[in-house]
Chimera marker file (.cmm) of the C-alpha trace (Angstrom):
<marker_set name="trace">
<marker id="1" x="-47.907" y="-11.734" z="7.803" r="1" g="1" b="0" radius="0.5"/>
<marker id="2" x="-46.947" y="-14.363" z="5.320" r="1" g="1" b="0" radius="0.5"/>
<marker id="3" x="-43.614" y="-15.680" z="5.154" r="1" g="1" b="0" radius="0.5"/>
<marker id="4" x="-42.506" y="-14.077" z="1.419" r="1" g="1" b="0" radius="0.5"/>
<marker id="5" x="-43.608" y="-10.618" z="3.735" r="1" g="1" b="0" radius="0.5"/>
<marker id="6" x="-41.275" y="-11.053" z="6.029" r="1" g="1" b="0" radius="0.5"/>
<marker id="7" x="-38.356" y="-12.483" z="3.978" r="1" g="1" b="0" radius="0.5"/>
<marker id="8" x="-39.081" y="-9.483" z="1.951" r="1" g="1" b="0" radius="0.5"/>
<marker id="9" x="-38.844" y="-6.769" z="5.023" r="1" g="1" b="0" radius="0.5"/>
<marker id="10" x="-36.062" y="-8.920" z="6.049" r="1" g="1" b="0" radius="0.5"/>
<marker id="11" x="-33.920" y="-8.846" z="3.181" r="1" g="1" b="0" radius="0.5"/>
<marker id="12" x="-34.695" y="-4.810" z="2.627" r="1" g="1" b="0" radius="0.5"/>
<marker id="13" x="-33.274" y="-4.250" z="6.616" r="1" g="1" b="0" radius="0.5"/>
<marker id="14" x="-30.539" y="-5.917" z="5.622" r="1" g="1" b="0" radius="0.5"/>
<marker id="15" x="-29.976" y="-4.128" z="1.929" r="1" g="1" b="0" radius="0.5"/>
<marker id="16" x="-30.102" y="-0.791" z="3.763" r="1" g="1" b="0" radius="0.5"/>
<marker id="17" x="-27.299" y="-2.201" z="6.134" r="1" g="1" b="0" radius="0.5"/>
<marker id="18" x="-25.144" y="-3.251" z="3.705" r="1" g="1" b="0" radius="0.5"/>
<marker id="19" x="-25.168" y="0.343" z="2.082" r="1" g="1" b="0" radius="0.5"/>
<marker id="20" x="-24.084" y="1.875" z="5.216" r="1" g="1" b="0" radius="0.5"/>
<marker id="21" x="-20.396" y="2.177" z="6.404" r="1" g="1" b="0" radius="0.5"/>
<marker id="22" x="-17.681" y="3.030" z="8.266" r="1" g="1" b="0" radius="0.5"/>
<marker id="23" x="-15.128" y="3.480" z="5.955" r="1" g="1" b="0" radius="0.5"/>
<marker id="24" x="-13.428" y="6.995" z="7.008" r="1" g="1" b="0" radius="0.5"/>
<marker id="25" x="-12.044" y="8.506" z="3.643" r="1" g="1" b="0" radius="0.5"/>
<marker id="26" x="-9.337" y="11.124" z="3.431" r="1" g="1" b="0" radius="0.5"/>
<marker id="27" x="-9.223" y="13.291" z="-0.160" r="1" g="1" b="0" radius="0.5"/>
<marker id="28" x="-5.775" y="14.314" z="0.819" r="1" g="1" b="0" radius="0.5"/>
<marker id="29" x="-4.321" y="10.920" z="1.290" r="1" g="1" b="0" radius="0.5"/>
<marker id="30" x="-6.512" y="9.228" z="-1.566" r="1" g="1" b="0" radius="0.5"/>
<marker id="31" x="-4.991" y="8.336" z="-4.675" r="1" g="1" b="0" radius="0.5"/>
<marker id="32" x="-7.145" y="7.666" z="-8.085" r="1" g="1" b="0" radius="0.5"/>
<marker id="33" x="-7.640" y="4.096" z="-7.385" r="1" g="1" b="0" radius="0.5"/>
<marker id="34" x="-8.751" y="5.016" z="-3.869" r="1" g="1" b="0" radius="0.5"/>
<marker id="35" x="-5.838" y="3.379" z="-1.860" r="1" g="1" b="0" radius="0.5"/>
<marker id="36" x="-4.024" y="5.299" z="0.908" r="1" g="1" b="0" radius="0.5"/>
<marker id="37" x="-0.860" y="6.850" z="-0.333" r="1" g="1" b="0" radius="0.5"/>
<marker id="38" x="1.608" y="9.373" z="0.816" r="1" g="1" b="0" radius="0.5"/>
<marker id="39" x="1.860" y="12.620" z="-0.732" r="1" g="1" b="0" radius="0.5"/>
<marker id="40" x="3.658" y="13.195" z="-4.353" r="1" g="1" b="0" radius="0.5"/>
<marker id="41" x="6.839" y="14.815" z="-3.740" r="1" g="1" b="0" radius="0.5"/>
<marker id="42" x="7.246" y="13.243" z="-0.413" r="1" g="1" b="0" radius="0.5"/>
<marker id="43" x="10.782" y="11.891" z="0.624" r="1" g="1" b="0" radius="0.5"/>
<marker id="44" x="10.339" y="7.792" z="0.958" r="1" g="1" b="0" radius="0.5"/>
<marker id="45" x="12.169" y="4.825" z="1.631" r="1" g="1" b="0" radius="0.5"/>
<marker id="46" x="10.914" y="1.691" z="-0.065" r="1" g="1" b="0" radius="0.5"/>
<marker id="47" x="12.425" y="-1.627" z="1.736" r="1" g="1" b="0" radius="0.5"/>
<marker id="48" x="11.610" y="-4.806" z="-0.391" r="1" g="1" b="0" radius="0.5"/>
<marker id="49" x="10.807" y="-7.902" z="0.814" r="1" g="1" b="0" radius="0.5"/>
<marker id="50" x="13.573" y="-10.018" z="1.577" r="1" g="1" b="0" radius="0.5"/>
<marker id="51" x="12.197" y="-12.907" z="-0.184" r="1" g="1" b="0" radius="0.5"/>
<marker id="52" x="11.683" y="-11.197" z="-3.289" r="1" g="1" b="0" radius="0.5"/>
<marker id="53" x="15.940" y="-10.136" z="-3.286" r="1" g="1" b="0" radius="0.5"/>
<marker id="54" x="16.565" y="-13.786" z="-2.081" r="1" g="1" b="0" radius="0.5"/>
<marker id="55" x="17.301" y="-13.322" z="1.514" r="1" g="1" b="0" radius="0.5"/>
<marker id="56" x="14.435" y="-15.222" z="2.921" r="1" g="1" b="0" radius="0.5"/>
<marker id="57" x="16.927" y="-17.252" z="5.540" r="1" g="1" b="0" radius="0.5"/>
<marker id="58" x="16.141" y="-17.712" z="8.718" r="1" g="1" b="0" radius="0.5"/>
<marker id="59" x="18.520" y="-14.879" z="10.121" r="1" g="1" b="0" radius="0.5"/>
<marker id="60" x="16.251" y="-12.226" z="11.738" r="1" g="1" b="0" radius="0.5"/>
<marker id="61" x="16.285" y="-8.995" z="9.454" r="1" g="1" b="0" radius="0.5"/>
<marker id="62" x="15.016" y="-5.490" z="10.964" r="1" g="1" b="0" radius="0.5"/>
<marker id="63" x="12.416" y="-4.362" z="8.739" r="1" g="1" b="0" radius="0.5"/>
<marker id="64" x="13.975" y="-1.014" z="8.455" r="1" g="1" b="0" radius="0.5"/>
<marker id="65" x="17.777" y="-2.069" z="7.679" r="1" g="1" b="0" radius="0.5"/>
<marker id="66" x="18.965" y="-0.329" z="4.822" r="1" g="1" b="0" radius="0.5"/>
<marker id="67" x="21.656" y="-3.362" z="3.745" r="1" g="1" b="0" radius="0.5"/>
<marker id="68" x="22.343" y="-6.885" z="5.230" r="1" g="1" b="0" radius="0.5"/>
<marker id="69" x="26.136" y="-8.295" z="4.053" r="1" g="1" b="0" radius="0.5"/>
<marker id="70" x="26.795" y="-5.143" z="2.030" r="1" g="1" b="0" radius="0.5"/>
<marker id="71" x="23.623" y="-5.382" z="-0.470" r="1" g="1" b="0" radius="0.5"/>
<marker id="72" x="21.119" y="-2.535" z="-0.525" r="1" g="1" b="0" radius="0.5"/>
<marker id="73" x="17.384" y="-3.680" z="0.652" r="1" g="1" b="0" radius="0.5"/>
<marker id="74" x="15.866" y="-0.311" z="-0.203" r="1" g="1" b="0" radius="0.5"/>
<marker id="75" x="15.126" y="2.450" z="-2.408" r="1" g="1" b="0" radius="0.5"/>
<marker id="76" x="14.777" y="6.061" z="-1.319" r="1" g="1" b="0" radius="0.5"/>
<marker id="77" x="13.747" y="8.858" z="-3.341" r="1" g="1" b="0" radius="0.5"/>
<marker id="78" x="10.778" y="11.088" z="-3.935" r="1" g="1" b="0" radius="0.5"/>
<marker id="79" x="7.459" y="9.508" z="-4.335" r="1" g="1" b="0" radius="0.5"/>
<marker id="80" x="6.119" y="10.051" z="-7.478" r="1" g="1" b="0" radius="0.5"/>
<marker id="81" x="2.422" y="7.740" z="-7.896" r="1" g="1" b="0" radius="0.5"/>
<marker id="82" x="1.158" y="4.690" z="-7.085" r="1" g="1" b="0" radius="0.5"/>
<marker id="83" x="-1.514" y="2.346" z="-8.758" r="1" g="1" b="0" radius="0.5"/>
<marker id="84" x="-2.321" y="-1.094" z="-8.429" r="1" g="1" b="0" radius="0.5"/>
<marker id="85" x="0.228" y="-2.929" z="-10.065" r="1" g="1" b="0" radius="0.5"/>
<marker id="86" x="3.620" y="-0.326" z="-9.336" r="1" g="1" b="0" radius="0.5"/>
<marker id="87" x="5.017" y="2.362" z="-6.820" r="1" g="1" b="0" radius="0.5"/>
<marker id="88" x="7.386" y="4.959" z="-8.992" r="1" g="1" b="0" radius="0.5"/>
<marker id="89" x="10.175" y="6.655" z="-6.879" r="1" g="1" b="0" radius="0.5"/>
<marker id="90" x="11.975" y="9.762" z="-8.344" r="1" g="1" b="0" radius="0.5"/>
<marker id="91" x="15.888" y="9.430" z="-7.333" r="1" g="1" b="0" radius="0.5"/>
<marker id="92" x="17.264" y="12.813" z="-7.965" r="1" g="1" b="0" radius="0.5"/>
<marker id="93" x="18.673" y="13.303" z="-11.504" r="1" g="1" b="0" radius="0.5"/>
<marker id="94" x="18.476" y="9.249" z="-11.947" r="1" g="1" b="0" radius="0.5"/>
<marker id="95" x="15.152" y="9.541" z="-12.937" r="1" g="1" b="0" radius="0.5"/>
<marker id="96" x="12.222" y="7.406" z="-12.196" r="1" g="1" b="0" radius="0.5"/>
<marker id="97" x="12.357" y="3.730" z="-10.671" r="1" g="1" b="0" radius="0.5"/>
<marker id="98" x="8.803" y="1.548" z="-10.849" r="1" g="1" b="0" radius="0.5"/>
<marker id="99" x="8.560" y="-1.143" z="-7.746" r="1" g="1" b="0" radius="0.5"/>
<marker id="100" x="6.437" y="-3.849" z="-8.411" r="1" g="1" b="0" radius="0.5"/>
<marker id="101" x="3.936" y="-3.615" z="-5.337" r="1" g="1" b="0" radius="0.5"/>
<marker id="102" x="4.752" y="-7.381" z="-4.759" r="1" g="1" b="0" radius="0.5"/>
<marker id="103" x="7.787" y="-6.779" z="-3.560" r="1" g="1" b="0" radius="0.5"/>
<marker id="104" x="7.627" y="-4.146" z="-1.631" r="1" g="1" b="0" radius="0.5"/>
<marker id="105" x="7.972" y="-4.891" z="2.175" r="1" g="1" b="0" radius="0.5"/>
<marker id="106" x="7.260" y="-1.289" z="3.496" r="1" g="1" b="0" radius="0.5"/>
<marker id="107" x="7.080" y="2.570" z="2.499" r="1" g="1" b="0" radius="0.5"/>
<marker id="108" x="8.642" y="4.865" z="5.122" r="1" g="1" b="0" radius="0.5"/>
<marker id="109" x="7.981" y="8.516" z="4.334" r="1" g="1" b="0" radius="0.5"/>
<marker id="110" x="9.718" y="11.122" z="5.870" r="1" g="1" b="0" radius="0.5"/>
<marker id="111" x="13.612" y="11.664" z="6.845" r="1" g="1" b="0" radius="0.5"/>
<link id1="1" id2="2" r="1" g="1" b="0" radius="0.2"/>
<link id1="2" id2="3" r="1" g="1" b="0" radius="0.2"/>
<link id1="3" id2="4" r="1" g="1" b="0" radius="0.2"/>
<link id1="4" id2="5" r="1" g="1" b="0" radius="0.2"/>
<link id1="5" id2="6" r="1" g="1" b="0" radius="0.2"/>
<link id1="6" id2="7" r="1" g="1" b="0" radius="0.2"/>
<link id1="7" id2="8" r="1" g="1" b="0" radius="0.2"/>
<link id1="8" id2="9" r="1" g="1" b="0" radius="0.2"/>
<link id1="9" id2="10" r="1" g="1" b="0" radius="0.2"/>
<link id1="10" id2="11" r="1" g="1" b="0" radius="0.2"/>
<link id1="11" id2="12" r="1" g="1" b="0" radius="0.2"/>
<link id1="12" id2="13" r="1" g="1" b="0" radius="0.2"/>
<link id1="13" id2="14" r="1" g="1" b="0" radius="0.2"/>
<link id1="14" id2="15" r="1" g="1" b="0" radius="0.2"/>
<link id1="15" id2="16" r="1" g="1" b="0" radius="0.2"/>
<link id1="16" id2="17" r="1" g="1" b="0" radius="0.2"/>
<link id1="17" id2="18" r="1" g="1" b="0" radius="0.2"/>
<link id1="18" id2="19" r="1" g="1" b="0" radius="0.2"/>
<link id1="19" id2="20" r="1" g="1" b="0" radius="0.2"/>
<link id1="20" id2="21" r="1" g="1" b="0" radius="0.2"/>
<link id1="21" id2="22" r="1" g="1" b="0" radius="0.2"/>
<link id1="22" id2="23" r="1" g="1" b="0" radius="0.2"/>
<link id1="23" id2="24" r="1" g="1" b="0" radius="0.2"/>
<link id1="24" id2="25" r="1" g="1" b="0" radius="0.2"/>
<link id1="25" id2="26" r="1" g="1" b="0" radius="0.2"/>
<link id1="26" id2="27" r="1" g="1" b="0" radius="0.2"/>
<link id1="27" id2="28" r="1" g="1" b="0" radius="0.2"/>
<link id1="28" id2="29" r="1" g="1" b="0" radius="0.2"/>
<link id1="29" id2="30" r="1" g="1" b="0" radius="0.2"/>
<link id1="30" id2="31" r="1" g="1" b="0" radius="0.2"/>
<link id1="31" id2="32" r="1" g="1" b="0" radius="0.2"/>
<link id1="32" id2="33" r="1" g="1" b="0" radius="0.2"/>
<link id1="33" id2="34" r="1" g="1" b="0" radius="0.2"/>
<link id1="34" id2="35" r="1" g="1" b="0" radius="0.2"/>
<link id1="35" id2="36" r="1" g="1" b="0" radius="0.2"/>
<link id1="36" id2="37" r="1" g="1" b="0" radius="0.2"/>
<link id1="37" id2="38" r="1" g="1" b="0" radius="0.2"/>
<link id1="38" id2="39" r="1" g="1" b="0" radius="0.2"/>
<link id1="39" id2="40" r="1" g="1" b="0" radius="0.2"/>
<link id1="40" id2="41" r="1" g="1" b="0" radius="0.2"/>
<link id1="41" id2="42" r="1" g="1" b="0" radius="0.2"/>
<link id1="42" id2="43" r="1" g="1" b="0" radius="0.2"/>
<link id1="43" id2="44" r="1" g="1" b="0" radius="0.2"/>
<link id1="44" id2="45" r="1" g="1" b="0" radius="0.2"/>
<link id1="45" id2="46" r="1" g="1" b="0" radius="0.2"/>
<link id1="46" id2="47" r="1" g="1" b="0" radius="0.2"/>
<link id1="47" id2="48" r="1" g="1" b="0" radius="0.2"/>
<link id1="48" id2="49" r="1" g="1" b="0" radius="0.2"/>
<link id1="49" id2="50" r="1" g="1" b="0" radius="0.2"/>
<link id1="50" id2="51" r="1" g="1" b="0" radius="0.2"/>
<link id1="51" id2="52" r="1" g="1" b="0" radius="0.2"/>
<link id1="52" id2="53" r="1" g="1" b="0" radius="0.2"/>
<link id1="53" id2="54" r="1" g="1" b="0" radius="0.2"/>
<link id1="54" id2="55" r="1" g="1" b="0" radius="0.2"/>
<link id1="55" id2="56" r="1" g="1" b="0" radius="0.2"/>
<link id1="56" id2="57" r="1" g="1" b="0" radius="0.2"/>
<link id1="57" id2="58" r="1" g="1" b="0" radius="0.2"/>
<link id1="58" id2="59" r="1" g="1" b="0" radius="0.2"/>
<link id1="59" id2="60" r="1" g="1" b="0" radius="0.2"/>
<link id1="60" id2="61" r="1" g="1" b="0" radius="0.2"/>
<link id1="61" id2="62" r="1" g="1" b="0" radius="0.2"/>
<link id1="62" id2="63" r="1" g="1" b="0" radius="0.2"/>
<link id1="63" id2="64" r="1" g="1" b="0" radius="0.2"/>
<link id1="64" id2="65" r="1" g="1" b="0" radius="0.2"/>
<link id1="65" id2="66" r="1" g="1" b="0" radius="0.2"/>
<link id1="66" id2="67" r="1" g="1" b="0" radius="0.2"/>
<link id1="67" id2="68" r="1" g="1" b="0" radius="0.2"/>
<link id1="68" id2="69" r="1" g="1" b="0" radius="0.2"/>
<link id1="69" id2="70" r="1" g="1" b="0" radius="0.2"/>
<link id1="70" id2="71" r="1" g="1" b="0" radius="0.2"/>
<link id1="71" id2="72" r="1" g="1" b="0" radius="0.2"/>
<link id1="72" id2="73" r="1" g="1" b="0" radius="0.2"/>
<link id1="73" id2="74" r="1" g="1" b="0" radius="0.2"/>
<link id1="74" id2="75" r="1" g="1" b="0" radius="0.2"/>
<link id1="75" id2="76" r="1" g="1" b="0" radius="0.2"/>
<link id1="76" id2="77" r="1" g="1" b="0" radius="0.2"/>
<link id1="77" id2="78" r="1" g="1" b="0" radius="0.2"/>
<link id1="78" id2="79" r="1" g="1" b="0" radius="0.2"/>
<link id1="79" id2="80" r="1" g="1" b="0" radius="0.2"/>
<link id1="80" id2="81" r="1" g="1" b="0" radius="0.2"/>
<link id1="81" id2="82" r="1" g="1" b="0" radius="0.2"/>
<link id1="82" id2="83" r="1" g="1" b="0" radius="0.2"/>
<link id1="83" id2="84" r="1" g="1" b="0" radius="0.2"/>
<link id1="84" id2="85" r="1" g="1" b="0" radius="0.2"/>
<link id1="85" id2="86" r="1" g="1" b="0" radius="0.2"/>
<link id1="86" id2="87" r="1" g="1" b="0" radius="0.2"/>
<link id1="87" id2="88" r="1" g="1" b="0" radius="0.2"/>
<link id1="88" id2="89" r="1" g="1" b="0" radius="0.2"/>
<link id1="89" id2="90" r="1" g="1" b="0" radius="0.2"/>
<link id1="90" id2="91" r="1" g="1" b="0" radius="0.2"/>
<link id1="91" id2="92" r="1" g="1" b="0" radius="0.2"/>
<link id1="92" id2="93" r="1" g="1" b="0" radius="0.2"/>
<link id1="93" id2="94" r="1" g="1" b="0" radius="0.2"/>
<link id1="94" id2="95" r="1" g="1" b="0" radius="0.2"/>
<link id1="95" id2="96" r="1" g="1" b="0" radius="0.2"/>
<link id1="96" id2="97" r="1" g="1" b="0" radius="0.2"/>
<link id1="97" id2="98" r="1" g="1" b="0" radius="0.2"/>
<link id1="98" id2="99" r="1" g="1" b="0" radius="0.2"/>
<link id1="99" id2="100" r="1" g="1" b="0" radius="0.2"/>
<link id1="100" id2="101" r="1" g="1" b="0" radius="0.2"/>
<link id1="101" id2="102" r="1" g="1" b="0" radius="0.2"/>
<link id1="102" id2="103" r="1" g="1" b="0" radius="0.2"/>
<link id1="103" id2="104" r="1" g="1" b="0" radius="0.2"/>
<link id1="104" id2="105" r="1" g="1" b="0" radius="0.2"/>
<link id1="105" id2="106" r="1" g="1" b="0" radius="0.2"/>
<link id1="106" id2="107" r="1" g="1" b="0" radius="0.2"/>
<link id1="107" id2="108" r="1" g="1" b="0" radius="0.2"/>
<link id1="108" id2="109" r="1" g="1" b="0" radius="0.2"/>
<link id1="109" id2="110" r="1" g="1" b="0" radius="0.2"/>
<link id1="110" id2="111" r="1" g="1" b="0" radius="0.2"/>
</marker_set>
């Protein structure tokens, strides 16, 4: 076989595993941009990052803690949608509040 034969067998083996994958996709848990998010209507706590509300000392900081010296470090509410750029949280009759995904630490859903 000539070389441009094999480069070209070569370079088709490795096309066809490229288009293979492992990626394990769940519908449920899917949203329209194809990111993994919980549920709409789900109860969720967002904690921001302490950096982003200007706490970013060196004092250690659980990453659940819902203050730290009496100011709030979270959100909790109903989760409403995600996409790319925002995370909207419905808080009971306040209506909705959009989190900029940048500073956003965590999302615990559930109680």
């Amino acid at each position: 076989m000539k070389i441009m034969e094999k480069l070209a067998i070569l370079v088709m083996i490795f096309g066809v595993l490229g288009m293979t994958g492992c990626e394990n996709k769940t519908p449920s848990t899917r949203s329209s941009t194809n990111r993994i998010c919980p549920e709409a209507g789900a109860y969720c706590t967002v904690q921001f990052r302490r950096d982003a509300l200007g706490a970013s000392a060196d004092l250690p900081v659980p990453p659940t803690t819902g203050n730290i010296n009496g100011a709030e470090v979270c959100v909790s509410g109903k989760f409403s949608k995600m996409n790319e750029d925002w995370v909207v949280i419905t808080k009971g009759d306040s209506g909705e509040i959009w989190i900029p995904r940048s500073v956003i630490l965590l999302i615990k859903v559930g109680g």
